[in-house]
MIFI-13531 format. One record per residue (C-alpha): x, y, z. Coordinates in pm, whole numbers, plus 32768, in hexadecimal, padded with zeros to 4 digits. Example, Ala and Ser with C-alpha at 12.3 -4.5 7.8 and 13.67 -1.06 7.14 Angstrom:
# residues 2
<r><c1>84CE</c1><c2>7E3E</c2><c3>830C</c3></r>
<r><c1>8557</c1><c2>7F96</c2><c3>82CA</c3></r>
# end
This chain:
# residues 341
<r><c1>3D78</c1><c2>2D1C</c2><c3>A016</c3></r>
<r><c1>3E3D</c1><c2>2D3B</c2><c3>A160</c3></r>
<r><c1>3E81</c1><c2>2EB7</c2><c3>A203</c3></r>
<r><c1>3FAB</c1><c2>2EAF</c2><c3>A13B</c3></r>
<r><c1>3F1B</c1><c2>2EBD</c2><c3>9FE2</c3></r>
<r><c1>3DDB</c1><c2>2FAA</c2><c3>A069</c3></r>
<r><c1>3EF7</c1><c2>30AA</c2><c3>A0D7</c3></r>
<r><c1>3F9D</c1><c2>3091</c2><c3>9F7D</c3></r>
<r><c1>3E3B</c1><c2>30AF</c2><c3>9EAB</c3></r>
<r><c1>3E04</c1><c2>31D4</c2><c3>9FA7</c3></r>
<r><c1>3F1D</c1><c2>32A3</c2><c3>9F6E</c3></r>
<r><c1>3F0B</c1><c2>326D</c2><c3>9DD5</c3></r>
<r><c1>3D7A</c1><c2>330D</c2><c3>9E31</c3></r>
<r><c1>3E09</c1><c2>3425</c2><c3>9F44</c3></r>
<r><c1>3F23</c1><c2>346D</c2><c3>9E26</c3></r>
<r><c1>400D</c1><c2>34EA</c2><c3>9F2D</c3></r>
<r><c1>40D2</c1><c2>3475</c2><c3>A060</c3></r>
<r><c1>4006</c1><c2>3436</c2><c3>A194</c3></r>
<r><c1>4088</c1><c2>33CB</c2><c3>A316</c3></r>
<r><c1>4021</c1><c2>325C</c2><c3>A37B</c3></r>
<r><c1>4089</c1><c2>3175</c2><c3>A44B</c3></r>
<r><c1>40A1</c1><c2>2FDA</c2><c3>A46E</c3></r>
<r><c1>40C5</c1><c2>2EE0</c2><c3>A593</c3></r>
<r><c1>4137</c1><c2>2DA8</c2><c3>A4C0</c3></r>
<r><c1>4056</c1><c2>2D9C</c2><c3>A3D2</c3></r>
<r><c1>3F1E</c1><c2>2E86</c2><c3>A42A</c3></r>
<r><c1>3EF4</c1><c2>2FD0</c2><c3>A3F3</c3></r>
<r><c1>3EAD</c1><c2>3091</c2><c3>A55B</c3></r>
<r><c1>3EDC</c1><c2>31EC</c2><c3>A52A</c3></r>
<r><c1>3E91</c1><c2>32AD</c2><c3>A3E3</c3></r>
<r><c1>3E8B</c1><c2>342B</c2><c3>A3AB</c3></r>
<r><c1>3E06</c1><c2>3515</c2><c3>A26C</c3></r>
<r><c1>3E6C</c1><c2>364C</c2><c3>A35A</c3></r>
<r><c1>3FBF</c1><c2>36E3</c2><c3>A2A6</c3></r>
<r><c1>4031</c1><c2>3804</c2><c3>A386</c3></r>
<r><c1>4102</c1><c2>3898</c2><c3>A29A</c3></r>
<r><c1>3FFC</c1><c2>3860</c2><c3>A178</c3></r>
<r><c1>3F63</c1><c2>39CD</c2><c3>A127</c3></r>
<r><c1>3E07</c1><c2>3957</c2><c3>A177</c3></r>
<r><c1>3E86</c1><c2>3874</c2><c3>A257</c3></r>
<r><c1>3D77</c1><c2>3756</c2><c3>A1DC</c3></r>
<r><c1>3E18</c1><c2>3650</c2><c3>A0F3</c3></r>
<r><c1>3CD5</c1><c2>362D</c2><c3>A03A</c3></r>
<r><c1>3C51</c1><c2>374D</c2><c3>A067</c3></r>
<r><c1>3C36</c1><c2>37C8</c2><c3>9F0F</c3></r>
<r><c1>3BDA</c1><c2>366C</c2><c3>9E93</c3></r>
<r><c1>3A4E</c1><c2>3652</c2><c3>9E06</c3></r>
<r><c1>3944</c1><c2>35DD</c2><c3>9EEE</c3></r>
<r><c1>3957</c1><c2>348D</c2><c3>9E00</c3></r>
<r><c1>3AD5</c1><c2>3472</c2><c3>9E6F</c3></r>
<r><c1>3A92</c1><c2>34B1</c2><c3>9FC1</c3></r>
<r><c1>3971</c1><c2>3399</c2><c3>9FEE</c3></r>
<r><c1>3A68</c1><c2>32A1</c2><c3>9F1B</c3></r>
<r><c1>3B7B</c1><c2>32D5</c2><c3>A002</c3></r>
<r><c1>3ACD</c1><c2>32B6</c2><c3>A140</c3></r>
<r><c1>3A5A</c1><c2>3173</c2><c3>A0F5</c3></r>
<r><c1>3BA4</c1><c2>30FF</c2><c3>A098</c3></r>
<r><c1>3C07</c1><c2>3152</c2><c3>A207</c3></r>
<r><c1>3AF3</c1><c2>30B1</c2><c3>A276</c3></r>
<r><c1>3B97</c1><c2>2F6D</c2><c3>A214</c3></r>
<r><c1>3C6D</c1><c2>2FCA</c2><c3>A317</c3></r>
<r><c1>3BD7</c1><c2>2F14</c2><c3>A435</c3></r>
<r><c1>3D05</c1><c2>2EEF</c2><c3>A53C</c3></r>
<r><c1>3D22</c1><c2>308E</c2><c3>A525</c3></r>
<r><c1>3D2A</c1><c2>311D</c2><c3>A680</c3></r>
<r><c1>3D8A</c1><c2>32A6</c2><c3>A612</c3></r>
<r><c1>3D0A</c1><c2>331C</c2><c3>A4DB</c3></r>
<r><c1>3D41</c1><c2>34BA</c2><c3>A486</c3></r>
<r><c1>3C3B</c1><c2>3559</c2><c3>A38B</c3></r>
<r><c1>3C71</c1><c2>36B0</c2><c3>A417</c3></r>
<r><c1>3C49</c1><c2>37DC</c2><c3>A309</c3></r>
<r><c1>3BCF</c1><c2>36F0</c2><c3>A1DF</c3></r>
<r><c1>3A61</c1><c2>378C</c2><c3>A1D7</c3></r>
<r><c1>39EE</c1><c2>366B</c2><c3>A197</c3></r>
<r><c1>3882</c1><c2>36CA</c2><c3>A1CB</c3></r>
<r><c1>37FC</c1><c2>3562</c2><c3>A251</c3></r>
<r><c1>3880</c1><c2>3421</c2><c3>A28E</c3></r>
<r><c1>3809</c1><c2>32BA</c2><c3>A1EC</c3></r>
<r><c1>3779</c1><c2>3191</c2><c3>A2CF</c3></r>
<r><c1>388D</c1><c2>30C6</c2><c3>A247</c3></r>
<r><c1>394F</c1><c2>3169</c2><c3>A37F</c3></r>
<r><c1>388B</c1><c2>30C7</c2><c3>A457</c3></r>
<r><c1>3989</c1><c2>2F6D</c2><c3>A457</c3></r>
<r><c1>3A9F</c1><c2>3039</c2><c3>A4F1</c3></r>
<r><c1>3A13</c1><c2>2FAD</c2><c3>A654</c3></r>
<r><c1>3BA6</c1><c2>2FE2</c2><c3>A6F3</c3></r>
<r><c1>3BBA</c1><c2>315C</c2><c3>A6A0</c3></r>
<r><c1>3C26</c1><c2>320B</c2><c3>A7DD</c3></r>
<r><c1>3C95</c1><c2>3355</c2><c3>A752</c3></r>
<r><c1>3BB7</c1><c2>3404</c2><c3>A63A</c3></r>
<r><c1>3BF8</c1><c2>355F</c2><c3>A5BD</c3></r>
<r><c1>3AF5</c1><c2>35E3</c2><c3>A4F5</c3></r>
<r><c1>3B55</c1><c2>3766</c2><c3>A51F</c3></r>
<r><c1>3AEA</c1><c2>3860</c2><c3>A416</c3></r>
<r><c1>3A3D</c1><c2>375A</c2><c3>A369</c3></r>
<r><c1>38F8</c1><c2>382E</c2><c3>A2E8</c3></r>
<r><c1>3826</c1><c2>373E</c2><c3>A3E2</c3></r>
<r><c1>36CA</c1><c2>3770</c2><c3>A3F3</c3></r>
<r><c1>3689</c1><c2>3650</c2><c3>A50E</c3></r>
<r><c1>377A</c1><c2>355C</c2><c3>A5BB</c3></r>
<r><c1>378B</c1><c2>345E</c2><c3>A4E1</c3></r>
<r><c1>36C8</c1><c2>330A</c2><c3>A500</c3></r>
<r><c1>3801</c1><c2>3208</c2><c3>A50E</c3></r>
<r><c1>389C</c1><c2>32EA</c2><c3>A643</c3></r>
<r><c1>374E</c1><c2>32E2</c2><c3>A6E1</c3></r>
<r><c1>376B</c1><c2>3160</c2><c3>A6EE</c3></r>
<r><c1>38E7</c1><c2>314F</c2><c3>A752</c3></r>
<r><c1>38EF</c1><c2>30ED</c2><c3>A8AF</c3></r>
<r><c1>3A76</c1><c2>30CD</c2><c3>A8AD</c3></r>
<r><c1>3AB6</c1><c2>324F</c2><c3>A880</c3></r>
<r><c1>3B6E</c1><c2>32F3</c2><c3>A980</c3></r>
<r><c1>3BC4</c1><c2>3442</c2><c3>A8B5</c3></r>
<r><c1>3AF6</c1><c2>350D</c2><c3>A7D2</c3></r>
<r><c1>3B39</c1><c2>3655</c2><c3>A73D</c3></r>
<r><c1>3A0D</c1><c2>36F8</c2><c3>A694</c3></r>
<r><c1>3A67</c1><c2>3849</c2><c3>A6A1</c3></r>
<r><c1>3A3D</c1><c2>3968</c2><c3>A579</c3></r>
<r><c1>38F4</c1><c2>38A9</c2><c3>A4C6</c3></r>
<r><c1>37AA</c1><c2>3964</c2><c3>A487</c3></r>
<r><c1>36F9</c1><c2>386D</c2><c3>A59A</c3></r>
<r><c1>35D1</c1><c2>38EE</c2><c3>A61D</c3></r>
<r><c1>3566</c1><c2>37D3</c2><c3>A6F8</c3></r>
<r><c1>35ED</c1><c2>369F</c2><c3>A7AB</c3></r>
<r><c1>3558</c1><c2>354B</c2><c3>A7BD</c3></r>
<r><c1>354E</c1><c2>34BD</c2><c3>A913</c3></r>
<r><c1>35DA</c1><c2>3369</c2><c3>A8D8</c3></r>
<r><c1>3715</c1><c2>342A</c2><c3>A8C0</c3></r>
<r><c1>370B</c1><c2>3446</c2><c3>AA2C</c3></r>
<r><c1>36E1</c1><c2>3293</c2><c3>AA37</c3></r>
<r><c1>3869</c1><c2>329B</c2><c3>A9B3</c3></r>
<r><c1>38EB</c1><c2>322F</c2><c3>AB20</c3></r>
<r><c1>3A20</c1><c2>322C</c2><c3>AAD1</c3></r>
<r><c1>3A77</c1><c2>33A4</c2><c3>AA66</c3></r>
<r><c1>3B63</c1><c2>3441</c2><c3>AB10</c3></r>
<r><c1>3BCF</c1><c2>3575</c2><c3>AA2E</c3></r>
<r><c1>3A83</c1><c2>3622</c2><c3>A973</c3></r>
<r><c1>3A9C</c1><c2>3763</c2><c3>A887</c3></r>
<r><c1>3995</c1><c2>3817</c2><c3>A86F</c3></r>
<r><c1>39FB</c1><c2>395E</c2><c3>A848</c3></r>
<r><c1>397B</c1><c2>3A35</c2><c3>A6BF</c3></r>
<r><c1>3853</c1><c2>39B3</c2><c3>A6C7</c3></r>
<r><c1>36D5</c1><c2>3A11</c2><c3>A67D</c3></r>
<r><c1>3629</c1><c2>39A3</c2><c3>A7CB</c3></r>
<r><c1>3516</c1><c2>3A56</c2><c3>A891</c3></r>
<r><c1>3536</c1><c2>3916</c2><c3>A99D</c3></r>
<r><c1>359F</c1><c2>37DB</c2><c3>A9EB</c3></r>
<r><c1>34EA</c1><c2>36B5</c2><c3>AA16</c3></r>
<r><c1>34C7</c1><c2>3621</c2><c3>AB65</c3></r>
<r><c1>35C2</c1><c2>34E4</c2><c3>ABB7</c3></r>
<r><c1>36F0</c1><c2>3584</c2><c3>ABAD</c3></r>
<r><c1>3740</c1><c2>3568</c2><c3>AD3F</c3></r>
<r><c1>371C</c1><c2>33CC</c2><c3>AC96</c3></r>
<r><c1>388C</c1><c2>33F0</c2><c3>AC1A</c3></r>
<r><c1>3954</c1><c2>339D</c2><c3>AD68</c3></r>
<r><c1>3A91</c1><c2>338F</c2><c3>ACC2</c3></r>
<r><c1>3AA2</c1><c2>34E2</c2><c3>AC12</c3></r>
<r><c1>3BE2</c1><c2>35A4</c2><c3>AC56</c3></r>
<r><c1>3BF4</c1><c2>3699</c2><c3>AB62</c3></r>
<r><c1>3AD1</c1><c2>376B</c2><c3>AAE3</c3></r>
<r><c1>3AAC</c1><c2>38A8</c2><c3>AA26</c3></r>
<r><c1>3988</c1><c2>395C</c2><c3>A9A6</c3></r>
<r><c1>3A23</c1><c2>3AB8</c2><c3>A96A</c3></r>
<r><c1>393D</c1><c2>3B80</c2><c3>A858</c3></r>
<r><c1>3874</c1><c2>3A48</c2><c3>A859</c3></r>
<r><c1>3737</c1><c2>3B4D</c2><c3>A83E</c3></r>
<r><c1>36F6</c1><c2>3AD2</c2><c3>A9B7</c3></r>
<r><c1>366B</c1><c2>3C06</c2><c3>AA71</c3></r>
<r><c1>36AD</c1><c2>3B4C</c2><c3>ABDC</c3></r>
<r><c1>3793</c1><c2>3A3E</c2><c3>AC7D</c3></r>
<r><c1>36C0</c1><c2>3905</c2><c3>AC43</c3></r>
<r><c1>3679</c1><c2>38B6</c2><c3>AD91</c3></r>
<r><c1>36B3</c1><c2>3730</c2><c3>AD66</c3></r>
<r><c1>3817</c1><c2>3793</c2><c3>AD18</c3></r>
<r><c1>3842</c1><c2>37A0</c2><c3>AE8B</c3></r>
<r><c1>37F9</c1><c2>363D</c2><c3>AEC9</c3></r>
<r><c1>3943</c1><c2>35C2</c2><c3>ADF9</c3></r>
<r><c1>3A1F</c1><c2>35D1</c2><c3>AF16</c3></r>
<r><c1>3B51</c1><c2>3534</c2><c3>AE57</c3></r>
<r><c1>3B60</c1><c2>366A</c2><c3>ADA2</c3></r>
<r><c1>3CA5</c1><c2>3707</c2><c3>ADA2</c3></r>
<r><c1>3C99</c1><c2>37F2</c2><c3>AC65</c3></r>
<r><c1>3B5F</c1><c2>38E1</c2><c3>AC35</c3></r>
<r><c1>3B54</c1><c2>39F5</c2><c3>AB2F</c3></r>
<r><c1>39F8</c1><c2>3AE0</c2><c3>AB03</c3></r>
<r><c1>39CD</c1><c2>3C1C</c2><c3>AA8B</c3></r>
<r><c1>3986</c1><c2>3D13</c2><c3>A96E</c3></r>
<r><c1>3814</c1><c2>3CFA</c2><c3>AA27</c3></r>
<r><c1>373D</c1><c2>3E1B</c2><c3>AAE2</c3></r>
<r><c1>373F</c1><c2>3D5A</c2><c3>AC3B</c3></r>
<r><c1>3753</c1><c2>3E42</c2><c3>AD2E</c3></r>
<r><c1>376D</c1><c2>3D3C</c2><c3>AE5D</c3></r>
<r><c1>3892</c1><c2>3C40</c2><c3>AEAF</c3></r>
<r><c1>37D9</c1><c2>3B48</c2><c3>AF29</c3></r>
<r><c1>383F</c1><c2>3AD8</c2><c3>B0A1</c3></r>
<r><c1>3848</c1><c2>398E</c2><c3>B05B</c3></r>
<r><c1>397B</c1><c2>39A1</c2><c3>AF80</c3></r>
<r><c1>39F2</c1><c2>393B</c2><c3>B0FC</c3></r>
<r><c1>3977</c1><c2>37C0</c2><c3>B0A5</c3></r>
<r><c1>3AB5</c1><c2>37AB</c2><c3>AFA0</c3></r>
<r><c1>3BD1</c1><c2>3755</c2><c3>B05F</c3></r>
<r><c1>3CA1</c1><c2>36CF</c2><c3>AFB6</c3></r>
<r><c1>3C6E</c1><c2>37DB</c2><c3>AED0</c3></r>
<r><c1>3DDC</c1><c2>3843</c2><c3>AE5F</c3></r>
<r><c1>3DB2</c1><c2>3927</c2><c3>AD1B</c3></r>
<r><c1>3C94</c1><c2>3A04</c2><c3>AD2B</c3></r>
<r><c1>3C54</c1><c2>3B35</c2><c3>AC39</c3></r>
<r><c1>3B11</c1><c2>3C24</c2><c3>AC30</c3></r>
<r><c1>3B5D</c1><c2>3D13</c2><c3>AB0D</c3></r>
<r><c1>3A6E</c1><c2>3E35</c2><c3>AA8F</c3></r>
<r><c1>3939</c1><c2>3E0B</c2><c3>AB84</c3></r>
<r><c1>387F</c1><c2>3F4B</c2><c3>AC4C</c3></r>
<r><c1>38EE</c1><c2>3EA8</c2><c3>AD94</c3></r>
<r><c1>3931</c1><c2>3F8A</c2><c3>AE98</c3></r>
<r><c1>39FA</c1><c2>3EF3</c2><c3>AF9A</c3></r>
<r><c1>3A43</c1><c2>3D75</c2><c3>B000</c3></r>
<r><c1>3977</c1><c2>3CAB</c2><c3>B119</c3></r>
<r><c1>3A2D</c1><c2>3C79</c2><c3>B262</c3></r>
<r><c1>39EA</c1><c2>3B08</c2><c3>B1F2</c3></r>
<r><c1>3AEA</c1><c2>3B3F</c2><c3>B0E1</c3></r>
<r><c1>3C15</c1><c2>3B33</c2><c3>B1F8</c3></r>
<r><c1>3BC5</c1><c2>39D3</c2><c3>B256</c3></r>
<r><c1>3C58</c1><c2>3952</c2><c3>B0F7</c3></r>
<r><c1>3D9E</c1><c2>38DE</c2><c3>B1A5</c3></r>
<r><c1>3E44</c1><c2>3831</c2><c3>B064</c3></r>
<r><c1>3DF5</c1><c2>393D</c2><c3>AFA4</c3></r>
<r><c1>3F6C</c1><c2>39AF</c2><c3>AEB7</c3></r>
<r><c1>3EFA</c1><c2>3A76</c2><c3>ADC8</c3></r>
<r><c1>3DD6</c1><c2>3B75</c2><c3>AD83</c3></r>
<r><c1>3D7C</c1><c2>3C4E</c2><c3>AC7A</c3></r>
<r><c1>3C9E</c1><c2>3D74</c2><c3>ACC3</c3></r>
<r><c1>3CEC</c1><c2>3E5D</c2><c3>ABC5</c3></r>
<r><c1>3BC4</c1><c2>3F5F</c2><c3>AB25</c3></r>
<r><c1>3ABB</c1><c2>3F27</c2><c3>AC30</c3></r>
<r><c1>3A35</c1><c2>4044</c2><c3>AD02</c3></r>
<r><c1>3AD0</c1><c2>3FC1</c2><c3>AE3D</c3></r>
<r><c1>3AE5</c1><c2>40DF</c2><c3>AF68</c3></r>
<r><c1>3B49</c1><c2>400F</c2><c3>B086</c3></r>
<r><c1>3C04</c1><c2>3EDE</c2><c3>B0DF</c3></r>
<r><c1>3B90</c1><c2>3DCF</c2><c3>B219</c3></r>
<r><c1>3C38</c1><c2>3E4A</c2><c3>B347</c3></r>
<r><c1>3CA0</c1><c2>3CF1</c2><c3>B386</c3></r>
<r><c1>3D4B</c1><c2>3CF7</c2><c3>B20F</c3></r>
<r><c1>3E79</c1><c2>3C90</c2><c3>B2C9</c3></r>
<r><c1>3E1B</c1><c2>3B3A</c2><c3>B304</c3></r>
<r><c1>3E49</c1><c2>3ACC</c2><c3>B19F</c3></r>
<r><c1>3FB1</c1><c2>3A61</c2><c3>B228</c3></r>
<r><c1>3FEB</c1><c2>39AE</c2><c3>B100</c3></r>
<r><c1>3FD8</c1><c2>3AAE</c2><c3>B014</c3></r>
<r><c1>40BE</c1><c2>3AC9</c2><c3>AEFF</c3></r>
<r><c1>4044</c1><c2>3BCA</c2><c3>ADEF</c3></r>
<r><c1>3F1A</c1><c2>3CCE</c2><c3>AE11</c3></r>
<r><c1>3ED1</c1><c2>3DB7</c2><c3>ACFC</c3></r>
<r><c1>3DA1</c1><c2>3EBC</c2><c3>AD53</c3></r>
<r><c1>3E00</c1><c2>3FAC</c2><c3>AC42</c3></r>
<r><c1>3CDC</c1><c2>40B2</c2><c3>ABE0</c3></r>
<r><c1>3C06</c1><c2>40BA</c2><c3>ACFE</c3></r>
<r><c1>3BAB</c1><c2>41B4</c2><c3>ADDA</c3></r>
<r><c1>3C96</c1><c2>4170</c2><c3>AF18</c3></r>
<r><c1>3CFA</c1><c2>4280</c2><c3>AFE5</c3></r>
<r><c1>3DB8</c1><c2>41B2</c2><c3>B0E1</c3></r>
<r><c1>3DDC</c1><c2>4069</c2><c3>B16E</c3></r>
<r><c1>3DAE</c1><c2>3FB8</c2><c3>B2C1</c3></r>
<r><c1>3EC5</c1><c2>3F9A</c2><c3>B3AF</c3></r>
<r><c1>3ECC</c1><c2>3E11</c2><c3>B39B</c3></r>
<r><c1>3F39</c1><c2>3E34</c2><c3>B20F</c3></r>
<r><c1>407C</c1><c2>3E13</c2><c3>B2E0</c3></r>
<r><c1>4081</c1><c2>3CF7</c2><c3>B366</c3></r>
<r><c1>4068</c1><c2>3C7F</c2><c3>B1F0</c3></r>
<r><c1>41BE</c1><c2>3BC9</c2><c3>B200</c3></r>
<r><c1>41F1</c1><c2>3AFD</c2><c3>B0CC</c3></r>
<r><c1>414C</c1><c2>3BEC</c2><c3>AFE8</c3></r>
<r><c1>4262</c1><c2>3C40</c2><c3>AEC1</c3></r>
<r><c1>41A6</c1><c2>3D0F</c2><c3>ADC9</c3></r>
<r><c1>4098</c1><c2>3DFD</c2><c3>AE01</c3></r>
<r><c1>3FFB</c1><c2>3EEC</c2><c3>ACF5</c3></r>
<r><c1>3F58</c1><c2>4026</c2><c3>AD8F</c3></r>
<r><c1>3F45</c1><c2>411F</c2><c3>AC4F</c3></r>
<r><c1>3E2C</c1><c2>41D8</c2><c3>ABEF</c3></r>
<r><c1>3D6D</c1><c2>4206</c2><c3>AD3B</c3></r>
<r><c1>3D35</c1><c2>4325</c2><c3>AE27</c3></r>
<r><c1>3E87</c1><c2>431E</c2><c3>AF2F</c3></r>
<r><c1>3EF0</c1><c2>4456</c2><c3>AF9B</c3></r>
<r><c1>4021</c1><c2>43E8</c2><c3>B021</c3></r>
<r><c1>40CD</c1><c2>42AC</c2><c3>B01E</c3></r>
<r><c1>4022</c1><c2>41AF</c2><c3>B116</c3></r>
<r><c1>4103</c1><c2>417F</c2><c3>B235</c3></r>
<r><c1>4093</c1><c2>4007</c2><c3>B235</c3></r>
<r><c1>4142</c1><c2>3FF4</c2><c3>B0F0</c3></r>
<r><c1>42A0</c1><c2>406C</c2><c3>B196</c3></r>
<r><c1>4284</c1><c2>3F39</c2><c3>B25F</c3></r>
<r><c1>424A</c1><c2>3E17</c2><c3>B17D</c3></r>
<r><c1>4393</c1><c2>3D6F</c2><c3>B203</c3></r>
<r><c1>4369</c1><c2>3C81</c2><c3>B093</c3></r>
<r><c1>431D</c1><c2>3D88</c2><c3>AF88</c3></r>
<r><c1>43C8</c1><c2>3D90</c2><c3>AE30</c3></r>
<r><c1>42EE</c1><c2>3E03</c2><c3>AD5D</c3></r>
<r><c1>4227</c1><c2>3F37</c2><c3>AD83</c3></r>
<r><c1>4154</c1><c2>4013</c2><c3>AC88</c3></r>
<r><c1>40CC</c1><c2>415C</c2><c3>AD0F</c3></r>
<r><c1>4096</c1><c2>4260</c2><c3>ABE9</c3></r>
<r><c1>3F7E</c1><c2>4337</c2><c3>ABB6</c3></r>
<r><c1>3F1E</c1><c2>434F</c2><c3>AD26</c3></r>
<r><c1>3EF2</c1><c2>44D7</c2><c3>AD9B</c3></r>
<r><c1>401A</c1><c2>44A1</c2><c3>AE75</c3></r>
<r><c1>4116</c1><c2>43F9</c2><c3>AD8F</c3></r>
<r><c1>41DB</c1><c2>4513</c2><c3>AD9E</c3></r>
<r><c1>423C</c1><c2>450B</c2><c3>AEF6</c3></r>
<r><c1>4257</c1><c2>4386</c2><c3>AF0F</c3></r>
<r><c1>43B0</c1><c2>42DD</c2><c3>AF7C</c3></r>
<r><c1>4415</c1><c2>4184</c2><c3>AED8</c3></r>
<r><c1>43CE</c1><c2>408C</c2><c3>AFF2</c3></r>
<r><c1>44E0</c1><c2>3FEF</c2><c3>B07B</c3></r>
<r><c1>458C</c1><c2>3E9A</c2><c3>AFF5</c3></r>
<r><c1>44A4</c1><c2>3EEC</c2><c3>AE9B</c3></r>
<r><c1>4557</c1><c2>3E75</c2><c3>AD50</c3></r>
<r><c1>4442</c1><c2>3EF2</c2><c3>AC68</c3></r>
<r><c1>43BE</c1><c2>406B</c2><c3>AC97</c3></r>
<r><c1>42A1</c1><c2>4055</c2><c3>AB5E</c3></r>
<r><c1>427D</c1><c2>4177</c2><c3>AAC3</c3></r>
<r><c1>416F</c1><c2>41EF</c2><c3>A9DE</c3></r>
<r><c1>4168</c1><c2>40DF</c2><c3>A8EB</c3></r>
<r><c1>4177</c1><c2>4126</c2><c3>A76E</c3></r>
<r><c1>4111</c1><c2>3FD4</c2><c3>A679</c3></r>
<r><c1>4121</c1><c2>3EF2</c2><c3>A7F2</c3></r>
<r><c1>400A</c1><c2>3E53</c2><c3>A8A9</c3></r>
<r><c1>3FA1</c1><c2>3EFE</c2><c3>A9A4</c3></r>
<r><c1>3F53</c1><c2>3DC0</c2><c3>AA6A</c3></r>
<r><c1>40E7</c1><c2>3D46</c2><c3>AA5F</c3></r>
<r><c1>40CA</c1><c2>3D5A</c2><c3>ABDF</c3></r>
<r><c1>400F</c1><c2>3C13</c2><c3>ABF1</c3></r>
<r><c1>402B</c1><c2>3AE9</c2><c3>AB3D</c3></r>
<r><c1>3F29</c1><c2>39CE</c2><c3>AB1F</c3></r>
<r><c1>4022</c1><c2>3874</c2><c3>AAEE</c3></r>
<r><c1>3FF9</c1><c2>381E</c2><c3>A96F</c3></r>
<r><c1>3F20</c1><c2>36AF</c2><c3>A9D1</c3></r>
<r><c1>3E2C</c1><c2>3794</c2><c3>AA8F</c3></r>
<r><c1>3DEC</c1><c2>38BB</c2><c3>A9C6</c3></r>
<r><c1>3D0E</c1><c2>38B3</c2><c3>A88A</c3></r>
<r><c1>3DA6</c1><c2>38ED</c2><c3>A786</c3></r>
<r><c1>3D51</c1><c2>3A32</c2><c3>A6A0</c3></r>
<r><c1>3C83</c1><c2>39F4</c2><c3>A532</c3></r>
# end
């Protein structure tokens, strides 16, 4: 039976349409994610029986490098997976995961792994022996800590652990210094750490829902940094030196606590949109006025909205937003930001 005939046999099982993909005549990419599916999860409704027959038809599979399961709830996953050695980009999203699965425990070709949204309360080290990773979702979890080994994953880019039931930054994270996309939050931590510094080539870089006061001086030195979000912290203060993130793009520090902002936010030249709502301004910040790149600007609900005068060369004046994110201001590139369950 050649990939051919195991996609046919699959979709008579699946009894719908499903996205895959063939170089010649191997299967390589296969997805049971349907977007515009209510449930989203091809199989989702299918019984556990179903489920367990299907996933070993894709384990027949063998030259798949992307394989989608996101949304099936599929509860766990059969050792038969374990032959799909070339995977290199597993989604297993919203799967009703208890643990990470045996077969991705043992797949040293992965490179990106999205786990987010599953009831998993702990994770087994080995996952940290993947060398290869370079994009890890973590984020909707169950976990109290992480194992140590992570600083073993050289290659990771792209790592988020937002609502991951992480009270603190793991420390470790700080030792992947090819990271250029970090997302943590819905946490307690009251403390940016100062050796966020170590990340630089840190580009994307959001903190979301955290008791954190105000931002180490440390912070400044990420030069590559484009985009940060900052939104529903407790933040009072900015780094004086805030200025030196010249390559600055998009900033949204929407409900803190700010009051004002250093002089160097000035000297921010290439920053475009900036979302200041919901804090404590009196008055507009006169750094603001001179942001020689700004389009975008949100400054409702601020004790001095009243009084405050559209900044020059501004296209978009937000006001108070009814049904719209909040966080429009800045926007995490689609193949860096994890995606919502």
């Amino acid at each position: 039976m050649n990939d051919h005939d195991v996609v046919r046999a699959l979709r008579r099982r699946v009894g719908s349409e499903f996205d895959c993909r063939f170089q010649g005549d191997v299967c390589v990419s296969l997805s049971l994610h349907d977007p515009d599916h209510p449930l989203a999860g091809v199989i989702r409704n299918h019984t556990a029986t179903e489920k367990r027959e299907i996933l070993r038809m894709i384990a027949k599979l063998q030259g798949l490098e992307h394989l989608n399961l996101r949304k099936n709830r599929l509860g766990d996953l059969p050792d038969d997976l374990m032959g799909l050695w070339h995977l290199r980009h597993l989604n297993l999203g919203s799967c009703a995961l208890r643990v990470v699965p045996q077969f991705v425990l043992h797949n040293r070709s992965l490179e990106n792994l999205f786990l987010g949204s599953n009831p998993i309360e702990a994770l087994d080290a080995r996952l940290f022996d993947l060398e290869r990773m370079r994009s890890l979702h973590l984020h909707k979890l169950l976990l109290r800590a992480l194992p140590e080994g992570l600083s073993r994953l050289r290659s990771l880019e792209v790592m988020h652990l937002y609502l991951s039931g992480l009270k603190e930054m793991p420390p470790e994270l700080f030792e992947c210094r090819d990271l250029s996309t970090v997302s943590f939050g819905f946490s307690p931590m009251r403390v940016l750490p100062d050796a966020i510094s170590k990340l630089r080539k840190l580009k994307y870089f959001s903190l979301i829902l955290t008791k954190v006061a105000s931002l180490p001086d440390s912070f400044c030195e990420l030069g590559e940094l484009v985009a940060t979000r900052l939104y529903k912290n407790r933040i009072q203060s900015l780094p004086e030196k805030i200025g030196d993130l010249r390559n600055l793009e998009q900033m949204t520090l929407y409900q803190n606590n700010l009051r004002q902002l250093p002089a160097s936010f000035a000297q921010l030249s290439r920053l475009r949109k900036l979302n200041l709502a919901k804090n404590a301004f009196q008055q507009m910040p006169e750094a603001v006025q001179k942001l020689p790149a700004l389009e975008w600007f949100a400054f409702f609900d601020n004790p001095g909205t009243q009084d405050a005068r559209k900044p020059p060369r501004v296209e978009t004046l937000l006001e108070r937003p009814f049904g719209a994110s909040l966080d429009a201001g800045t926007v995490i590139p689609a193949d860096t930001a994890s995606s919502p369950d």
